[in-house]
N, C-alpha and C positions, 0 to 999 in steps of 0.2 A: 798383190803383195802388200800395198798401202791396208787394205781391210785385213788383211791375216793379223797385220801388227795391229789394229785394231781394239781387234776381238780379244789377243792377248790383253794387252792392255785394259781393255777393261775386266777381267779375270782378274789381274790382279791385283787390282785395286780395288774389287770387287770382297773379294773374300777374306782380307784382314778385318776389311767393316764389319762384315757377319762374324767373325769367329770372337770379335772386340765385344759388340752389345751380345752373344749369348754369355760370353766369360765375364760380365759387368753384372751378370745375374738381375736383369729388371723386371724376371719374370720370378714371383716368390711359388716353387711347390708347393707348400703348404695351403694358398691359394685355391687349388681346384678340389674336388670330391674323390679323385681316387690319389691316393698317397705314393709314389709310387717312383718320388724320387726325381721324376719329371714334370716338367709345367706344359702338362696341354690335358686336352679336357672338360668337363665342367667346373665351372669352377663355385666356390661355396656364397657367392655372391649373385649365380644367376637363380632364377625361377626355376624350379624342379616339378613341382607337381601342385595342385590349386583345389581345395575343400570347398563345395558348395552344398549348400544345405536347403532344407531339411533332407537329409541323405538316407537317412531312414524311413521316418516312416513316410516319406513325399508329399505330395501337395493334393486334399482333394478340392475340386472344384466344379459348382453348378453349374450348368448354361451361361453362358453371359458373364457369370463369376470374376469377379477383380483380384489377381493375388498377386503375391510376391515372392520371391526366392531369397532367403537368407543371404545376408551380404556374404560372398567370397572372401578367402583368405588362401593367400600365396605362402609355400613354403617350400625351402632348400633344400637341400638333398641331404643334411643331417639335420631336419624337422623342424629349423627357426624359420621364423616367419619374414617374409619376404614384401618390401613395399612396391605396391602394383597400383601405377597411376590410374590406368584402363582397364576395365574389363569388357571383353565383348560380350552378348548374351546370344543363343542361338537353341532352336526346338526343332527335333525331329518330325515333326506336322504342325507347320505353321496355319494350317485349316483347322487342327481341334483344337493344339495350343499355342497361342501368337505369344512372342514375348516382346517387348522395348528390347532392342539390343543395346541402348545404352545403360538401362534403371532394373533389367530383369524384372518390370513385369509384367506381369503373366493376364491372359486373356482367353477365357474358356470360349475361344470361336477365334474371331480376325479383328486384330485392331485396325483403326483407321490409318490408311500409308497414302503419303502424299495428297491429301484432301485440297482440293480447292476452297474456295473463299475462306480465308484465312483461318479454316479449321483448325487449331494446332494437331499434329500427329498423335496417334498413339492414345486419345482420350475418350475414342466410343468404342464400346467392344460389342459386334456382332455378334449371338451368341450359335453356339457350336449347337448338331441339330440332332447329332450321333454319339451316343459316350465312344468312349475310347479311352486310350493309356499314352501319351506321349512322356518322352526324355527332353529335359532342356540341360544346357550347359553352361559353363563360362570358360570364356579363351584371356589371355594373354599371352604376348611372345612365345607363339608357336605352341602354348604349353594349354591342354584343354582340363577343364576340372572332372569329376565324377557325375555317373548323368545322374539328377533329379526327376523322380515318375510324379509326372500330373496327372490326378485322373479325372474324370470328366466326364459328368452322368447328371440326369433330368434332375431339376428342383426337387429338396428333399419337402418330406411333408412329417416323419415319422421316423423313429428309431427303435427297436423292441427287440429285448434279450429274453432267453426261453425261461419260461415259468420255474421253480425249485418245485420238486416232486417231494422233497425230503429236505429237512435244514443241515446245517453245517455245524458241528461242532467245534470250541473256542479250538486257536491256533490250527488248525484244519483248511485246506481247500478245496474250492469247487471240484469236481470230477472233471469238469470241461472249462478250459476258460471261456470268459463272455463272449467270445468274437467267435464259436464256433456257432452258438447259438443267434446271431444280433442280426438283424433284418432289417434295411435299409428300404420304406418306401419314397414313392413318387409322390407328384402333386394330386394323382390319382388316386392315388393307393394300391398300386402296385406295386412291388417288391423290384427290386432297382438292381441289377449282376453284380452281383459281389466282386468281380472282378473289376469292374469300375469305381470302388466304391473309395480305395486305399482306406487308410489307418483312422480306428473312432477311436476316439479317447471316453472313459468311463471317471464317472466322479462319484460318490457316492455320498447322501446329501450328509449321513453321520457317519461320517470317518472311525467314531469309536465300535462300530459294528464290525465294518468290514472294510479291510485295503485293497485296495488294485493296482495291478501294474498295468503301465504306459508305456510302450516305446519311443522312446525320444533319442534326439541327435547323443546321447551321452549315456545313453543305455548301454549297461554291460554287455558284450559279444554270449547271442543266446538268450536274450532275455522274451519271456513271449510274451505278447501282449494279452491284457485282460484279464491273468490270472485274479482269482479273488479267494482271500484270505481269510476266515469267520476269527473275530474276536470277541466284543462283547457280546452276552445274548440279547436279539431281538429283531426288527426288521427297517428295513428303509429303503429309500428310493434309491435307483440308482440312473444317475443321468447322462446321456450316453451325447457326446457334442462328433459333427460334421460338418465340413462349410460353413463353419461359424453357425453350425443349425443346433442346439441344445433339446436333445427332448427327453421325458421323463420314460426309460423305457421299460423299466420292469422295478422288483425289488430283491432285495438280499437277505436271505433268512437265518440269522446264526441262534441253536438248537438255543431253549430257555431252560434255565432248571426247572428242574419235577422235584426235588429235595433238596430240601433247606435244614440240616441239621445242626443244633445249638446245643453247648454244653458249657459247664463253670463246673470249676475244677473236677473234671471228670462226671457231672453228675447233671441230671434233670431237674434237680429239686423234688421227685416226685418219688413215694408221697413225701417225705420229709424236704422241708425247702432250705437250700443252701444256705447258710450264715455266712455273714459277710459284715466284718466290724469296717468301722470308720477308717481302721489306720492300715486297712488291706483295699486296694481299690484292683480287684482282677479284672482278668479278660474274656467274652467269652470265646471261647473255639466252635469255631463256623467249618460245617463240611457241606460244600453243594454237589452235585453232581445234573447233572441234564437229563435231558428225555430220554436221548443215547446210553445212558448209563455212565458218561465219561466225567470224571471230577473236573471244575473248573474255578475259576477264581476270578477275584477281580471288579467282582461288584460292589454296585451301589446298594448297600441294603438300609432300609429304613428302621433301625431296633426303636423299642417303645418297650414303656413299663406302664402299665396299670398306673402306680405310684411315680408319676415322676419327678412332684415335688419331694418325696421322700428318698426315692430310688433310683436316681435316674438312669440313662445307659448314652455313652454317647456315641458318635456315629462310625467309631468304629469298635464298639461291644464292649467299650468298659465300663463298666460295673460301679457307681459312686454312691455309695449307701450316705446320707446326709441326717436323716432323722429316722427315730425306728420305727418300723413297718414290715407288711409284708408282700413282696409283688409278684405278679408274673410276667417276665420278660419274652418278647415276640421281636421277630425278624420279619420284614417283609420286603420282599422284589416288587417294587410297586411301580408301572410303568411310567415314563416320565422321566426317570433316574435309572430306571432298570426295570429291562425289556421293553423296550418302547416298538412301537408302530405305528406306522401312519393309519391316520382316523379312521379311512374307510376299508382297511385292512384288521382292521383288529382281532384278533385270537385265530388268523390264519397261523397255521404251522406250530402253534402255541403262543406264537409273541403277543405281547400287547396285552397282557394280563397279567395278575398281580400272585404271586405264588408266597403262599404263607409257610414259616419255621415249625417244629414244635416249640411248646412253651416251657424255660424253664422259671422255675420255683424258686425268690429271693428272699430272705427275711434277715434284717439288721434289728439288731435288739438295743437295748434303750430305754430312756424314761419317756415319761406321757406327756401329754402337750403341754406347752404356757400359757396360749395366749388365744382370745378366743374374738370376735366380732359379732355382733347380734343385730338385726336390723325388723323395720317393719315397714309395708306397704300402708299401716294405718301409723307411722309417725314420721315425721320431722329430720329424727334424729336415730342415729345407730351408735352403737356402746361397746369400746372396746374394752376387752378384760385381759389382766394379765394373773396368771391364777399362782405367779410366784411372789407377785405384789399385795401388801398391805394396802389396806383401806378402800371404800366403797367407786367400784365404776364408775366412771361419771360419764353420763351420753352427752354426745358431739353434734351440734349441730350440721345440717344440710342446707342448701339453698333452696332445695326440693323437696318434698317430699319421694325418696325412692318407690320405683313399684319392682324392684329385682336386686341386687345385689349377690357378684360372683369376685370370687379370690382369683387371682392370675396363678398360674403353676409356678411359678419364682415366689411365689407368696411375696412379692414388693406392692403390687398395684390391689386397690377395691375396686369394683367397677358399680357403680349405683347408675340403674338406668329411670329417668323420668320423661314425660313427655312435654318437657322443657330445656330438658338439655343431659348429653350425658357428666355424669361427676366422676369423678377419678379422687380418689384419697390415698396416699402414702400406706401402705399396712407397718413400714418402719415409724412414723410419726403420727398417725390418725391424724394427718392436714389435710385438707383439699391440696390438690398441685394442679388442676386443670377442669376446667367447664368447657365443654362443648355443642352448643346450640343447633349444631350440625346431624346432627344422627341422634335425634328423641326418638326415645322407644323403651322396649323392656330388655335388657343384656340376658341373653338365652347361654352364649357359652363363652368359653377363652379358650383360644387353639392351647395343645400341648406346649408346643413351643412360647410360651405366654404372648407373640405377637399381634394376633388377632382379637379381634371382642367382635363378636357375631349380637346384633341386636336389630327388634325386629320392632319397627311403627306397626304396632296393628290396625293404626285409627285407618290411619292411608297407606298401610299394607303392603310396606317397605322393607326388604332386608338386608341390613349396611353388614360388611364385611369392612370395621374399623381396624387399620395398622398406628399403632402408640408406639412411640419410644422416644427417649432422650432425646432426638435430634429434629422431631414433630410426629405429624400425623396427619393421615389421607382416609381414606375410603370407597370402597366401588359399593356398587348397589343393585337388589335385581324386585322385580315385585313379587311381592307374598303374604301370607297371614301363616303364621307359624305360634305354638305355644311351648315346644320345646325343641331344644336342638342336642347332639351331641359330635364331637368330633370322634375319628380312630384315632388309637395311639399314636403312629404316626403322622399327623395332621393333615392327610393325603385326603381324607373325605372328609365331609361334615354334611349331617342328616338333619334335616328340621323337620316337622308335623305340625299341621295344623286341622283344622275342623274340616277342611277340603280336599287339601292337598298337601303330597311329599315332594319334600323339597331336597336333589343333592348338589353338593357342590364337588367334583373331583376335581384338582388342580391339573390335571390333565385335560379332560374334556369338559370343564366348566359346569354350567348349569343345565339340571335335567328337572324334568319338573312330572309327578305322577296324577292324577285325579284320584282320590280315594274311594272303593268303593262301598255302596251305601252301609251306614253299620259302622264303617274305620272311623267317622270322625269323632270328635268329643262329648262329653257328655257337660258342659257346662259353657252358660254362655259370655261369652268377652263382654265383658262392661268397661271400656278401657278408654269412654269419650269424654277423654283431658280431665278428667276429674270431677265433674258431674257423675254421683254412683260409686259405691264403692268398685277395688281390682280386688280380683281373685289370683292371686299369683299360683295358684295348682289347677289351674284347668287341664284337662287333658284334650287332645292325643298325649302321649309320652314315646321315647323311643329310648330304645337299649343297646352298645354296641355287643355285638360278642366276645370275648377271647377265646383264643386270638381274632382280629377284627375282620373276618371272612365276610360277616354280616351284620344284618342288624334284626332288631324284635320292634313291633308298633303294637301297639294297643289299639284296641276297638272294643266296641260296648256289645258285638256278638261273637267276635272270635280275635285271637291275636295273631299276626302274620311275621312273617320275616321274608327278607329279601338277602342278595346274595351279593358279592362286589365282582363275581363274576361272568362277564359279559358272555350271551350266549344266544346267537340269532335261532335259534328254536325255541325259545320264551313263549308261551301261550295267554298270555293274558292281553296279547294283541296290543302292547305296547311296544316301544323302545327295548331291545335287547340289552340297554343295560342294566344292571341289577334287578335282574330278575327273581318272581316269587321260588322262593326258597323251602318255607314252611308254611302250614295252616292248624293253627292250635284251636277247637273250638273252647272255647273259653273268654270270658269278657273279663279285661283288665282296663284300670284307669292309669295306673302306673306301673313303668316297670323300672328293672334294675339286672347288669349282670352280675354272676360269681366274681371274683377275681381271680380264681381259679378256672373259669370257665365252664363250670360242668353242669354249672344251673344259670334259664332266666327265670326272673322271679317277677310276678302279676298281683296286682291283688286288684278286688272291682268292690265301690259301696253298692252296689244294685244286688251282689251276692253276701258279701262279709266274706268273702274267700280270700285265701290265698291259691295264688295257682304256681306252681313248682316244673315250669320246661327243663326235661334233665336230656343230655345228652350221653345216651350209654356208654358202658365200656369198651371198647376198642377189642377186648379179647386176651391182649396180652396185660399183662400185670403189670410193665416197664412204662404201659403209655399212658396218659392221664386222660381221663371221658373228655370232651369236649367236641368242639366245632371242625369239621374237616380240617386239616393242613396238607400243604405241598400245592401242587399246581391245579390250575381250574381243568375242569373237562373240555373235550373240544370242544371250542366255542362254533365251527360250522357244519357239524353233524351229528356233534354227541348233542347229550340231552342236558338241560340245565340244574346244573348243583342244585342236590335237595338238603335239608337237613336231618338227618336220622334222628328225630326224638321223641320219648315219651312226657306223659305229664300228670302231675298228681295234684289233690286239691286237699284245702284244710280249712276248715271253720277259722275266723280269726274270733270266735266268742266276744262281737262287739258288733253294734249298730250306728255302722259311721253315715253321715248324711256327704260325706267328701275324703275321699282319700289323699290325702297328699305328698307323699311319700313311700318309698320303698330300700332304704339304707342299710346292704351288708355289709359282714364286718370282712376287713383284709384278710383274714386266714378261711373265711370261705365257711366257717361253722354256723352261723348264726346271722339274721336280717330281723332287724325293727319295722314295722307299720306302723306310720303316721297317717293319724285323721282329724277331722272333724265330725263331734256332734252334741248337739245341742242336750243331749241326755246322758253324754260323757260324766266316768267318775274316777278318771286316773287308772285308768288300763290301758296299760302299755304291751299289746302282741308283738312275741319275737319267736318267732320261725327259727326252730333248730335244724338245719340246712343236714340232711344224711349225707353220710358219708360213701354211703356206696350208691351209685343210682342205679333206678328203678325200684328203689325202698320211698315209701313217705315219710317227711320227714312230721314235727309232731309242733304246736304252739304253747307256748306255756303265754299265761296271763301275769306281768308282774306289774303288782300296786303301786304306784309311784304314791309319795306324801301326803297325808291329808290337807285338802286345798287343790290339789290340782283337779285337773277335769281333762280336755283331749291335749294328746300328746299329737302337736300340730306340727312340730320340725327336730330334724335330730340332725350328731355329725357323731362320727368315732374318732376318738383319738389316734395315729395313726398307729400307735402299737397295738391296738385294740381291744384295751383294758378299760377303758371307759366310753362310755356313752353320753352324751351332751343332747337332750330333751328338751324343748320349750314346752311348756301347757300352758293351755287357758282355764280358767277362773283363779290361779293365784298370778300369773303372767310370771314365773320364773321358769329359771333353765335349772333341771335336776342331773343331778350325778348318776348315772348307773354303773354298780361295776360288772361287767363283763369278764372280767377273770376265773371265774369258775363256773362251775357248770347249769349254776342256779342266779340266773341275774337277778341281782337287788338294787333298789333306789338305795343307797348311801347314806342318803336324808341331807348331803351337802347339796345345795343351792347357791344359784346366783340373782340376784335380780339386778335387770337391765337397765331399770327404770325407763323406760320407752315411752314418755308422754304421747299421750292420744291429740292427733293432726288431722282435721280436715283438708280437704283437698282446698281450702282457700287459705290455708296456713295459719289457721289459727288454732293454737297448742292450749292441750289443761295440764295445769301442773300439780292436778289431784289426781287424773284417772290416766291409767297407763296399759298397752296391751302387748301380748306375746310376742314375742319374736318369731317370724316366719321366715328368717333368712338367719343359715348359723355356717358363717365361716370360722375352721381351725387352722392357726397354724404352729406344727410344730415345731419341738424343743430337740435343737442337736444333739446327734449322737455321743460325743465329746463333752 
């Protein structure tokens, strides 16, 4: 009975407690994960479920391999993150993949557990003997994460994705991503199961070609791995990473253009060439389209003008007429900048080769030049004129006697080269501003961009590639003997010639060098040891570029050649595939010169008294202008190498020159002066009337230059090309011609230089004076 009342008893003392703390509310609903009014359940404080990573694409790992798992992260049951002092670590085949169950990590075989002699655990890893695919995990309070695949295969050795059959055009992608094609081998070279292999990541070494996709822990749901996306055109490696294993496994090819089309205000300039005043700067309209046929956009193109101190174009096709002239403006995909490929790839698929515009036709109109410069390898001194100024020129002394002298295309810098140092004069001031003892030679050219001064030591047969500008100057150097050089519009190449050898420089593949053979080299000998003997500043070889700048022309004393800028491993002359022979003219020239137009190179040889006339025929239609192939090279690995299609015609020049030294057409492309020497000269000045249609000859008239004169030894045209600026020997002045109509005449204006006569030990007469063999113009703005 004592226990009955007990029992009571404690019942009822029992359950006011309980009914007290649930009615005291110390439990908040709100508290747990489901809402519902009542407190029990989870609550939004405990551990819910635990992200461990890499979760997608998992972990691959080699033999022996050391890795690691993404740190863990704890989160609630409405997605906040949750702090977890411990996590456990734990692998469904602790024989392929061991993990630290404290650090998660990972060991492609069996780590060391419980080692004697005071091994610490966990820090050798036995290496696994079998691939396989293991799951590892992470635990806390009861709560396991998502599993992680390790995979776990032989030492890599190699990575390789399937070759392109066909390139990809801009915004396009592959047919297959990389990863159906990608071949994982062994330290053997066997091919490794792709199912051991989990996720490669692709990089691609120029990102501006082509993108790829990765799968990573933050990848969109769906995203596939490897796609690859063509952007720019051209080609590049693409580097394919595993087990920390990087290899270069294949490359990416996105389609090149095949057509580069250029126009100003709707027109080619052809045959009439656009006008373009000072106070209209247009643009031109660029249409490409690919090999595909597909239009694309977005390139680097390198525009260039014949004229580009008068004309220039800048780099993205506008039009700045400065002084009047007449030009032809070119486009060029020039690899480097556009359509690139790796070296030993070159003109696969089309990449890696240079695809030329057609040319349009510019002309600003204007007055004639001001201001003129005159120099001589036999003086001291060079003489500036200004031909808007009063009173007689006065020559400027040198430290040197010059043996070259070239204007920069900003017409700011002179370049006087001696084999004492190079000189630099102001062309705003005729002061010196710079000696350079560094790079003795003779100055062969000035890049377009006026950066460069190419000058060449013939003694010790050196060629400096000099960089000037306001802020200093450097120079690289390679060996050579060269007597001329020129650049392309673009300043992408530059050609030099010498009695030996051809010398290129692309700013992509650096220096190429050719042997000439017998016959190509010059016909006059270097006397150029420091001044002992006179310089011959017009020796030949000579080289010409084309427009547009496809190629170039060389002179030789039995046939004249040309070469091509497009690379092409079927080349026959058993050299270097690049730039290969193009053309073979027979005909012996000492100097040449191209059209501005393009449509003629012009030769001329004193061994004949010819001139010789390379025309490049009509195209067929009436809309296109004769000239040098454009659009894209041939295959470079099985087509045959770019020829030139041209004829040639020849003309007496009615003179018996003992040296040629020049070849100067005028800007609109009608007309070319021949300079010489000869000791039996009497003031006959040949000028080649340039035909207008080719495959017609064209015809020479002889005009009488002043009495007093004798050979007409150096010329320049003004650049609107109304006049003509002549030196001769036996009066040593510069004549006027005018060029404006159809019948050139000497004017009968004159300048004299006054150029006292220097020996090479500096010692000057201030009675006898001699020609000017060096004539820079610079002209007078349009404005």
């Amino acid at each position: 009975m004592q226990r009955f009342f007990a029992l009571i008893a404690v019942i009822v003392f029992s359950v006011p407690v309980g009914i007290s703390i649930a009615g005291c509310g110390g439990t908040n609903p709100n508290n747990y994960c489901v809402k519902n009014g009542h407190g029990y359940g989870e609550k939004v404080t405990d551990l819910d479920h635990i992200i461990l990573g890499p979760a997608t694409t998992g972990i691959s790992l080699s033999y022996g391999q050391i890795g690691q798992v993404n740190s863990p992260t704890g989160y609630n049951c409405n997605g906040g993150t949750v702090s977890v002092a411990h996590y456990v670590y734990g692998s469904t085949n602790l024989n392929l993949v061991d993990i630290n169950p404290s650090t998660g990590q990972l060991c492609a075989g069996t780590w060391n557990r419980h080692s004697p002699s005071g091994i610490p655990d966990f820090t050798i890893c036995t290496p696994a003997t079998q691939p396989g695919v293991a799951q590892v995990t992470a635990s806390a309070s009861a709560v396991t994460s998502n599993p992680v695949y390790v995979y776990v295969h032989p030492p890599i050795s190699a990575i390789t994705i399937g070759s392109q059959t066909s390139c990809v055009s801009q915004n396009n992608t592959l047919a297959e991503p990389l990863t159906s094609s990608t071949v994982v081998y062994d330290s053997e070279g066997n091919p490794i199961n792709s199912s051991y292999v989990g996720t490669v990541t692709y990089t691609p070494v120029d990102s501006t070609i082509v993108s790829i996709t990765n799968i990573s822990d933050t990848s969109a749901a769906g995203t596939v791995n490897g796609v690859a996306t063509a952007h720019l055109p051209g080609s590049t490696v693409i580097n394919a990473t595993l087990s920390s294993v990087t290899s270069a496994a294949g490359y990416f090819f996105t389609c090149p253009p095949k057509n580069i089309s250029l126009a100003l205000n709707g027109s080619t300039g052809y045959p009439t060439p656009v006008s373009v005043s000072a106070s209209s700067v247009p643009t031109l309209s660029t249409t490409i389209t690919d090999t595909t046929g597909a239009t694309i956009g977005g390139l680097s193109l390198d525009f260039a003008s014949t004229q580009p101190k008068d004309i220039s174009v800048s780099s993205a096709g506008g039009i700045t007429p400065s002084y009047p002239a007449t030009a032809t403006v070119t486009a060029i995909c020039q690899p480097g900048t556009c359509n690139p490929a790796p070296i030993n790839i070159i003109g696969q698929l089309g990449t890696g080769l240079p695809v030329t515009s057609n040319p349009v036709f510019v002309k600003t109109p204007g007055r004639s030049s001001s201001k003129l410069w005159l120099a001589s390898s036999q003086s001291q001194y060079f003489t500036p004129v200004d031909l808007v100024a009063t009173g007689t020129p006065a020559p400027v002394k040198l430290p040197y006697i010059p043996n070259s002298m070239v204007l920069d295309q900003n017409g700011q810098n002179l370049y006087f080269g001696s084999y004492h140092e190079l000189m630099i004069v102001s062309a705003t001031t005729s002061s010196l501003t710079k000696e350079d003892p560094n790079v003795p030679g003779v100055v062969l050219a000035v890049s377009p961009d006026s950066s460069t001064v190419v000058i060449n030591d013939q003694i010790n047969q050196i060629i400096y590639l000099y960089k000037y500008s306001s802020s200093g100057s450097s120079f690289t150097s390679t060996q050579g003997l060269a007597t001329k050089a020129k650049y392309s519009p673009d300043g992408k190449n530059l050609y030099l010639v010498g009695p030996n050898n051809l010398y290129i420089y692309n700013t992509q593949t650096g220096w190429h060098t050719y042997t000439l053979s017998s016959g190509q080299g010059g016909n006059c000998n270097l006397n150029n040891n420091n001044g002992s003997g006179s310089y011959d500043p017009f020796c030949s070889p000579d080289v010409a570029v084309t427009v547009p700048s496809v190629g170039f022309y060389m002179t030789g004393v039995s046939a004249t050649t040309a070469r091509s800028f497009c690379y092409n491993k079927n080349t026959t002359d058993g050299q270097a595939p690049y730039y290969p022979p193009a053309d073979n003219v027979a005909a012996a020239t000492d100097h040449l010169a191209s059209t501005y137009n393009g449509s003629h190179v012009l030769g001329a040889a004193a061994s004949t008294g010819q001139i010789t006339d390379i025309q490049f025929p009509a195209s067929g239609s009436a809309s296109v202008p004769p000239g040098p192939p454009t659009g894209a090279c041939p295959d470079a690995t099985t087509g045959a190498p770019l020829k030139f299609n041209t004829t040639w015609m020849q003309a007496a020049l009615g003179i018996t020159p003992t040296e040629i030294t020049g070849i100067v057409p005028s800007q609109d492309s009608s007309l070319a002066f021949v300079t010489y020497s000869a000791s039996n000269a009497s003031g006959i000045l040949p000028a080649y009337e340039i035909p207008s249609t080719p495959g017609s000859a064209g015809t020479v008239q002889k005009i009488q230059l002043a009495s007093g004169a004798q050979a007409p030894i150096a010329g320049a045209f003004s650049p609107d090309g109304s006049t003509f600026f002549v030196s001769t020997s036996g009066d040593n002045l510069v004549h006027f011609v005018d060029t404006s109509t159809s019948s050139p005449a000497d004017t009968g204006q004159t300048i004299n230089p006054q150029l006292p006569s220097c020996t090479r030990t500096n010692l000057c007469s201030s009675t006898t004076y001699v020609p000017a063999q060096f004539i820079a113009v610079q002209p007078r703005p349009t404005t």
